[in-house]
Every structure is written in structure tokens, then in C-alpha cells.
VMD Tcl script that builds the backbone (N, CA, C; Angstrom):
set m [mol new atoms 312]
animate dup $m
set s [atomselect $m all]
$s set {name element resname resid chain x y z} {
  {N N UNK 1 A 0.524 -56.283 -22.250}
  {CA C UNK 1 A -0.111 -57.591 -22.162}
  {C C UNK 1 A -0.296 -58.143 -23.582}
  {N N UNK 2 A -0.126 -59.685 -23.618}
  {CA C UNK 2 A -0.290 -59.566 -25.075}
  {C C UNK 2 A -1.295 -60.049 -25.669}
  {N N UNK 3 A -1.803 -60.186 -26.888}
  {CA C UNK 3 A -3.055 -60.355 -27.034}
  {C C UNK 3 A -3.764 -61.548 -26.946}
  {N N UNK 4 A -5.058 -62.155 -26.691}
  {CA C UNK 4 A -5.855 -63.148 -26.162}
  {C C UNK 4 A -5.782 -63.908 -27.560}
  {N N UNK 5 A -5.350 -65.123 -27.878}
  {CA C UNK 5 A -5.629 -66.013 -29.091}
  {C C UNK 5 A -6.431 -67.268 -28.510}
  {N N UNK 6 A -7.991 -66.865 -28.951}
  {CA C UNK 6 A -8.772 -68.229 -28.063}
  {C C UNK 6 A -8.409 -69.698 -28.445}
  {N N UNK 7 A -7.998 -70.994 -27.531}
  {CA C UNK 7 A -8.159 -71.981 -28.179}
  {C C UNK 7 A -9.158 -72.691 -29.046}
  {N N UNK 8 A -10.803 -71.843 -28.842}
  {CA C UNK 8 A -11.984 -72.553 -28.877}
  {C C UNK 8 A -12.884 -71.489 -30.074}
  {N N UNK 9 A -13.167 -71.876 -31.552}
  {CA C UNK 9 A -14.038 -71.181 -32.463}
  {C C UNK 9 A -15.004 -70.317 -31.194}
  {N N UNK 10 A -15.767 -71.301 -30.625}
  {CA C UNK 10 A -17.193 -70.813 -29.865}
  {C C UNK 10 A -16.945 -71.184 -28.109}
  {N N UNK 11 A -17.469 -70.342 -27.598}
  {CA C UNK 11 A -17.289 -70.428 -26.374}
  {C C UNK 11 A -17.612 -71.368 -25.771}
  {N N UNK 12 A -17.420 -72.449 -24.564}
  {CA C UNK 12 A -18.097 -73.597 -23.485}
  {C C UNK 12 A -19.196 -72.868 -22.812}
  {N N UNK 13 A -19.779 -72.854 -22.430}
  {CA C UNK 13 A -21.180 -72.241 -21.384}
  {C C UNK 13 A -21.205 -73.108 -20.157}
  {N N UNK 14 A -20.877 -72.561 -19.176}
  {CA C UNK 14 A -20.995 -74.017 -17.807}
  {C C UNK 14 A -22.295 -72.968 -16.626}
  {N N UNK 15 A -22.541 -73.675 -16.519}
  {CA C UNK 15 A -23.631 -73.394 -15.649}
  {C C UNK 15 A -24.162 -74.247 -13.940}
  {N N UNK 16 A -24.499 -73.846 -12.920}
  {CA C UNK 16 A -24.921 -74.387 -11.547}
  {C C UNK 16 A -25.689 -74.575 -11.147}
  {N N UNK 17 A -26.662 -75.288 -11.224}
  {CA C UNK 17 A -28.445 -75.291 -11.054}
  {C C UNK 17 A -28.425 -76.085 -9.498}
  {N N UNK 18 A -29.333 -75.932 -9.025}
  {CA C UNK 18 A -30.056 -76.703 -7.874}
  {C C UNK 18 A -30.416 -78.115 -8.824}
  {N N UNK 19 A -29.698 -79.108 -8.289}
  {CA C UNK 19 A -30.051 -80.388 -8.936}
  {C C UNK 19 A -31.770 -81.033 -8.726}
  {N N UNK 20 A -32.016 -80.972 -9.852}
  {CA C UNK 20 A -33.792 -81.742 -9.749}
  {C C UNK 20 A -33.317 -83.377 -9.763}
  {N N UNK 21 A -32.358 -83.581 -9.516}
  {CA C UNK 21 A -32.701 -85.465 -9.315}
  {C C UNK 21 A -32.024 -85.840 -8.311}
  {N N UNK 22 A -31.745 -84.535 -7.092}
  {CA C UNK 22 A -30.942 -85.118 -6.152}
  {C C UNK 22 A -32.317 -85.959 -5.063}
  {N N UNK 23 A -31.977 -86.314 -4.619}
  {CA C UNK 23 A -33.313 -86.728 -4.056}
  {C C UNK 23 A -33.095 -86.963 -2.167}
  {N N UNK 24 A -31.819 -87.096 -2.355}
  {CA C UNK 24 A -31.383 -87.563 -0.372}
  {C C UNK 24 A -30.311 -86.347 0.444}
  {N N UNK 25 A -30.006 -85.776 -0.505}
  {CA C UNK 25 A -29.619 -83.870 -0.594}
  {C C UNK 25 A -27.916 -84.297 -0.458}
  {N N UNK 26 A -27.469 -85.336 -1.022}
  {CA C UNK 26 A -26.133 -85.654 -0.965}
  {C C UNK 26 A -25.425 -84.758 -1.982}
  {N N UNK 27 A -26.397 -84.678 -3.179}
  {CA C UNK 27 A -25.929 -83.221 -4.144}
  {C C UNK 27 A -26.782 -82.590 -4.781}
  {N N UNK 28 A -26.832 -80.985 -3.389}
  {CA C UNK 28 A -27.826 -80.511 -3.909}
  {C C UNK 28 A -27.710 -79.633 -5.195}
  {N N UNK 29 A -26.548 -79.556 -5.994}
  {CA C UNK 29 A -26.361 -78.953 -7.010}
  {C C UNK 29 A -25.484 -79.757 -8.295}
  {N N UNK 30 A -26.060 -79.182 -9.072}
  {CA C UNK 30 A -25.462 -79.872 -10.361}
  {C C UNK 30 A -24.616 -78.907 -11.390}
  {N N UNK 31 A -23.541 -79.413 -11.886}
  {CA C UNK 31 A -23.078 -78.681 -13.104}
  {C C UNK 31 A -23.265 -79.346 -14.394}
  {N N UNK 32 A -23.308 -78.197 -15.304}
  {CA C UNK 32 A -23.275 -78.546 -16.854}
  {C C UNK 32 A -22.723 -78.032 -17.520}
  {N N UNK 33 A -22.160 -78.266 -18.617}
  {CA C UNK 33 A -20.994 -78.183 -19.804}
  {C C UNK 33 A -21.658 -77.985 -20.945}
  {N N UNK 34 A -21.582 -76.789 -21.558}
  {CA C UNK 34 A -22.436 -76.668 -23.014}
  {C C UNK 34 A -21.336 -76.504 -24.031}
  {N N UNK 35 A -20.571 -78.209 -24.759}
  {CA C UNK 35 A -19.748 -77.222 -25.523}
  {C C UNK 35 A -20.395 -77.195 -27.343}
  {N N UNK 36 A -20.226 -76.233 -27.750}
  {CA C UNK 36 A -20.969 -76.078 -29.086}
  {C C UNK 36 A -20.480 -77.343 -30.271}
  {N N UNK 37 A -20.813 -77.478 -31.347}
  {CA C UNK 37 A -20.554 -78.564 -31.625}
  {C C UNK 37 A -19.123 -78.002 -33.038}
  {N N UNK 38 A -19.224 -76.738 -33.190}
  {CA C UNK 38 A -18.365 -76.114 -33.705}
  {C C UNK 38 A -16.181 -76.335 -32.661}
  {N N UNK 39 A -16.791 -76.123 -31.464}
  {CA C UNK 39 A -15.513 -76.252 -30.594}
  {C C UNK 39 A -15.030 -77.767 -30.185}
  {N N UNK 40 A -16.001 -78.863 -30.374}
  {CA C UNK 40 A -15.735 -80.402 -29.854}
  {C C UNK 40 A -14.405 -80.549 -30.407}
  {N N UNK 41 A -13.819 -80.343 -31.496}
  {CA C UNK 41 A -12.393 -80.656 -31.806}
  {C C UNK 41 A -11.379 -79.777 -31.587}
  {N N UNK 42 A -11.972 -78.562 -31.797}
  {CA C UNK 42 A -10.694 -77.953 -30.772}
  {C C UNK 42 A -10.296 -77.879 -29.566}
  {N N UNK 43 A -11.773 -78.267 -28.557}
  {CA C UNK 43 A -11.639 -78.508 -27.078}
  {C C UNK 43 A -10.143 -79.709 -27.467}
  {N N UNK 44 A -10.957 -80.744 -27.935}
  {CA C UNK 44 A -9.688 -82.095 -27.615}
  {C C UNK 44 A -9.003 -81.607 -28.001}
  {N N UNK 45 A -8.407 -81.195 -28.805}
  {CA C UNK 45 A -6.970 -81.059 -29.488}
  {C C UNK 45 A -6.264 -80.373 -28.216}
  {N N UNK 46 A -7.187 -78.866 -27.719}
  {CA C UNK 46 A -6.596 -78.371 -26.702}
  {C C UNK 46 A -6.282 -79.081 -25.444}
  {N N UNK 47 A -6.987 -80.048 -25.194}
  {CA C UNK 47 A -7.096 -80.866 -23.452}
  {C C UNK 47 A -5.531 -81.974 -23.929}
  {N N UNK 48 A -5.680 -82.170 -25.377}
  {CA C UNK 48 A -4.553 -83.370 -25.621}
  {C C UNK 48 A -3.105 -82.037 -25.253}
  {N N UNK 49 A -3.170 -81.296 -25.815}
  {CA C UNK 49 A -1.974 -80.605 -25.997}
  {C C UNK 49 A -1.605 -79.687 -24.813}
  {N N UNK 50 A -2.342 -79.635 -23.582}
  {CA C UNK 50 A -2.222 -79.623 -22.541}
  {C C UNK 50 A -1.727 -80.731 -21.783}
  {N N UNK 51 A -2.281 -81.818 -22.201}
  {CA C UNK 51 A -1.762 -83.128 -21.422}
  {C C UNK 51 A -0.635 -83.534 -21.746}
  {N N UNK 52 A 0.186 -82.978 -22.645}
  {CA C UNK 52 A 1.712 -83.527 -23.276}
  {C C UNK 52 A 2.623 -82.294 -22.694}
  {N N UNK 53 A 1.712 -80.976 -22.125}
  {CA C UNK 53 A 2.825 -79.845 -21.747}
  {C C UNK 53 A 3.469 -79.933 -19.796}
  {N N UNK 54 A 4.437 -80.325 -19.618}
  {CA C UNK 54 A 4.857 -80.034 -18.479}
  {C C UNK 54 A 4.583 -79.588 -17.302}
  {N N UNK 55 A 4.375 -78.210 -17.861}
  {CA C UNK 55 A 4.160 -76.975 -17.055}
  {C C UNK 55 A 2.841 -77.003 -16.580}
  {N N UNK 56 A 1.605 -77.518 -17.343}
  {CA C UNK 56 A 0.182 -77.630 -17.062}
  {C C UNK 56 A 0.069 -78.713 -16.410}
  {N N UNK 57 A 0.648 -79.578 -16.393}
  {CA C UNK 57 A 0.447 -80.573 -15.188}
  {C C UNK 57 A 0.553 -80.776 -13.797}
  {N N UNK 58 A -0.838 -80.816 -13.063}
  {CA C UNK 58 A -0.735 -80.371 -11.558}
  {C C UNK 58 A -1.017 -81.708 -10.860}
  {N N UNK 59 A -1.507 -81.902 -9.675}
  {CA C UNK 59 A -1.742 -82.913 -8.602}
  {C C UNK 59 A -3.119 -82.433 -8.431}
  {N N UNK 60 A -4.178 -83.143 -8.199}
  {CA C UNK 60 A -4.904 -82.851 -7.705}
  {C C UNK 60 A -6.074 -84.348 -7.314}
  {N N UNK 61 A -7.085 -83.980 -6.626}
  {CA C UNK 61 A -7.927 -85.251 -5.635}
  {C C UNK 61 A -9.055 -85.142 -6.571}
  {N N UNK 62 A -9.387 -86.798 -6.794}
  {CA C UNK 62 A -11.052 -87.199 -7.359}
  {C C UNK 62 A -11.368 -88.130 -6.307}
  {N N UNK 63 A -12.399 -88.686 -6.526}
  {CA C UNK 63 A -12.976 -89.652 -5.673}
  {C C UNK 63 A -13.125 -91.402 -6.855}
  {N N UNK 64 A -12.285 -91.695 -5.823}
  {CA C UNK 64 A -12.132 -93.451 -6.395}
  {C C UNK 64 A -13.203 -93.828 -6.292}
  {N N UNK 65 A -14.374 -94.618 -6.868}
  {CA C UNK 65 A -15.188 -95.163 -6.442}
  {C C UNK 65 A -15.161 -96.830 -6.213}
  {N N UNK 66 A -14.266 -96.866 -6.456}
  {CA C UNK 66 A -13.700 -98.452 -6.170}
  {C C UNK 66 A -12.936 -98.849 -4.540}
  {N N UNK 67 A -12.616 -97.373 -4.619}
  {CA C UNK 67 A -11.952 -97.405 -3.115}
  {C C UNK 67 A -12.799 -97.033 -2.541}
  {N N UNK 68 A -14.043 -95.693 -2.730}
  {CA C UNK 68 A -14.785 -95.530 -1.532}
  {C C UNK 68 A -13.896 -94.182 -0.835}
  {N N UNK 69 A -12.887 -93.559 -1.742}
  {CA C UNK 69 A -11.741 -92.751 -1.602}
  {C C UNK 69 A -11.615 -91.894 -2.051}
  {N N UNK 70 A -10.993 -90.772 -1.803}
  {CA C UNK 70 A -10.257 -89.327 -2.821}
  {C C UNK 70 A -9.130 -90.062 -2.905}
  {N N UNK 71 A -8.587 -90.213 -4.024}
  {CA C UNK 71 A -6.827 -90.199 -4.636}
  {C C UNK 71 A -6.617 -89.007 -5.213}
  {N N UNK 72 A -5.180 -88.900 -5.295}
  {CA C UNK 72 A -4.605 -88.313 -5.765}
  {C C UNK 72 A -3.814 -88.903 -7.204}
  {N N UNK 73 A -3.982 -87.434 -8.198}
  {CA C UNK 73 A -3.924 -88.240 -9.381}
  {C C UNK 73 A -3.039 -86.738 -9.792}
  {N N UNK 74 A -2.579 -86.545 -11.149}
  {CA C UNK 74 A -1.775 -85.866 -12.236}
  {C C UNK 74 A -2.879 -85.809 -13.463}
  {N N UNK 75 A -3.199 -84.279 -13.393}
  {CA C UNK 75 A -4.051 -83.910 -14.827}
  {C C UNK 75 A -3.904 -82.439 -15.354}
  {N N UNK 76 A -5.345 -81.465 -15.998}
  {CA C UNK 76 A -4.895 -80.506 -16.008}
  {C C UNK 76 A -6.167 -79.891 -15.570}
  {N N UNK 77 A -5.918 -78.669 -14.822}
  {CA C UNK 77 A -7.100 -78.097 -15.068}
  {C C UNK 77 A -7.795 -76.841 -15.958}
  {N N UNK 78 A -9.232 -76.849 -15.668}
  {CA C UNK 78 A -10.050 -76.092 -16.841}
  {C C UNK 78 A -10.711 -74.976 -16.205}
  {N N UNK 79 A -10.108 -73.567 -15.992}
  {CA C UNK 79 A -10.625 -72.792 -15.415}
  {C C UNK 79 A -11.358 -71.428 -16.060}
  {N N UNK 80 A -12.225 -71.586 -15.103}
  {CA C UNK 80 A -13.342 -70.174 -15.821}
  {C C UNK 80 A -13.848 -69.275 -14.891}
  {N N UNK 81 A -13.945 -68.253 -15.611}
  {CA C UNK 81 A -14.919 -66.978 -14.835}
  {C C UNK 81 A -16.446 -67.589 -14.273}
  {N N UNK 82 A -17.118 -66.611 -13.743}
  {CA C UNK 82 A -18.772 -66.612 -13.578}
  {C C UNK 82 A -19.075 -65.543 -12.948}
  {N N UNK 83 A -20.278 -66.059 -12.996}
  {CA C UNK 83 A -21.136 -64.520 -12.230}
  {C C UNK 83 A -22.759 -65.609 -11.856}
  {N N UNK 84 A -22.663 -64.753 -10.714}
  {CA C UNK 84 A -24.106 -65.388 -10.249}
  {C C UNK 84 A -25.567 -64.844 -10.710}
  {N N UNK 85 A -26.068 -65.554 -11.173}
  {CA C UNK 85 A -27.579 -64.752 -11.810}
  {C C UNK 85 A -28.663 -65.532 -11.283}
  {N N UNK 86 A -29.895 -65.492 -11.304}
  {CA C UNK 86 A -31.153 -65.952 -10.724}
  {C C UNK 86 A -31.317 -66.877 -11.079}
  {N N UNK 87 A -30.824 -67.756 -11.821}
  {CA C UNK 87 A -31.309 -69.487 -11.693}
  {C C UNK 87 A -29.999 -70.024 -11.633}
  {N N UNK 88 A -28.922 -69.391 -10.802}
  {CA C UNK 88 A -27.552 -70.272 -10.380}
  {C C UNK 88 A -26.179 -69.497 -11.119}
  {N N UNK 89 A -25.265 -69.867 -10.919}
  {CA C UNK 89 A -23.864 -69.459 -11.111}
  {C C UNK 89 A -23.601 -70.032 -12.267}
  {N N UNK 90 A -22.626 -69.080 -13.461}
  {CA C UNK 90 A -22.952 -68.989 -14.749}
  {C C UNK 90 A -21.788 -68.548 -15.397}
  {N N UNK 91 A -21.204 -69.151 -16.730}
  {CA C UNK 91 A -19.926 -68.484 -17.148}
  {C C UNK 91 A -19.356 -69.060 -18.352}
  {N N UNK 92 A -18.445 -68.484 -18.921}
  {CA C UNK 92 A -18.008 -69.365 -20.412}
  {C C UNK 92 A -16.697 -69.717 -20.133}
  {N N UNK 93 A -16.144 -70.812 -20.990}
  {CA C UNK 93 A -15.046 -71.287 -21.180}
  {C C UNK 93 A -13.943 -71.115 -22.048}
  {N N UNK 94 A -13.048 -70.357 -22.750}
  {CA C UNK 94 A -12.511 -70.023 -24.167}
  {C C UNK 94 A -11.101 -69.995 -23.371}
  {N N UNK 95 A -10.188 -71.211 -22.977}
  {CA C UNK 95 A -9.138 -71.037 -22.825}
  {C C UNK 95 A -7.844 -70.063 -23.875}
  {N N UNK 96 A -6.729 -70.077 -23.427}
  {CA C UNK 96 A -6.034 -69.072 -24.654}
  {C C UNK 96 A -5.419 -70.641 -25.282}
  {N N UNK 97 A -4.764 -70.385 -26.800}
  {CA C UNK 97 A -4.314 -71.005 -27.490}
  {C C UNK 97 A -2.866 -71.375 -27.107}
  {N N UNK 98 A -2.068 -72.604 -27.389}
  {CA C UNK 98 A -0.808 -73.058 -26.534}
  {C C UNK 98 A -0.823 -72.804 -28.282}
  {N N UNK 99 A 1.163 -72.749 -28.047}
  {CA C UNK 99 A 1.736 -72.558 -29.389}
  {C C UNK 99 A 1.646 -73.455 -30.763}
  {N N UNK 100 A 1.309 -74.541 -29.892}
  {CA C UNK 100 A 0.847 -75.595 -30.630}
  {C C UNK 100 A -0.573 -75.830 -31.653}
  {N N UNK 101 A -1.017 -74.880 -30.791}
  {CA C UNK 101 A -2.809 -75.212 -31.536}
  {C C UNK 101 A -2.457 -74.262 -32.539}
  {N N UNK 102 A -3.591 -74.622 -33.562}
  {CA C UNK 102 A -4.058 -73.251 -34.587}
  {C C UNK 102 A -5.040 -72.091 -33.676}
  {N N UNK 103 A -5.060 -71.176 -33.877}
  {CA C UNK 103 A -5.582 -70.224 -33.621}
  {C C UNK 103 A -6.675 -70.135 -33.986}
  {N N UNK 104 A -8.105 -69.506 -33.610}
  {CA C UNK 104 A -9.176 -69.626 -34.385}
  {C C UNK 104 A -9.776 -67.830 -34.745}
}
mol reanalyze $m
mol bondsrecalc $m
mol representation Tube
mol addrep $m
């Protein structure tokens, strides 16, 4: 296997809480994105240099809010581990490096 070259200095932190401002239980949970302020430019560089690669480009559904709709759209996605712990589901982000990026 070969070895892990992170795209990201410092890790993302994403986290799942029971949302405190849902109020009509349409969403009773919320996510959050902790990215350090050390990784903000290598995240983009990485999300840009994903978005120019081929191979990372999938299909997938958001919700239009103009339509009132899920479309279907072309992006990439951002996938991570977790583990569930006592105040919600929990995990970091450190994609690997495309040939393109610098290494950190």
C-alpha cells in the first residue's frame, strides 16, 4: 500500500449534534465543519484540483430551492470516517494529496 500524503497541514473536525434551533423537528440534527485556519488554503486548492480531475467527478442530488426540488448536479465528494461518542457522531477530514498539490 503506498504511503498516505495528506492534502491538509491540520485536520477538518466535522461533527453531529442534535440541532438547538430546530424548532418544528424538520431538522433535528445539525452538522459542523471545523476547518483550522492553517488548512483554509490547502482545503481550496484541494476542492479546486479535484474539480478540474475527471475521475473525481460524480452525479449526485441537492435540493433546488427555487424549484422546491432535488436536482441533479456534477461535483465532488468529501468523505470521512467517524465514530459515535456522547454528544453525537464525530470525525476528521485529511483527504490524500492529488499529484498536483504540494504535500504537507
Amino acid at each position: 500500500m503506498p504511503e498516505f500524503n495528506p492534502a491538509l497541514p491540520k485536520v477538518l473536525k466535522w461533527s453531529v449534534n442534535n440541532n438547538r434551533f430546530d424548532q418544528d423537528g424538520k431538522f433535528p440534527k445539525s452538522l459542523s465543519v471545523f476547518v483550522p485556519l492553517e488548512s483554509v488554503e490547502a482545503f481550496c486548492r484541494y476542492l479546486a484540483a479535484e474539480s478540474t480531475n475527471p475521475e473525481k467527478i460524480r452525479k449526485g442530488k441537492i435540493w433546488d430551492y427555487n424549484l422546491n426540488a432535488e436536482v441533479e448536479v456534477e461535483g465532488i465528494y468529501i468523505n470521512a470516517k467517524g465514530k459515535a461518542g456522547n454528544d453525537g457522531a464525530f470525525g476528521n477530514i485529511n483527504p490524500a494529496a492529488t499529484p498536483t498539490e504540494p504535500v504537507f
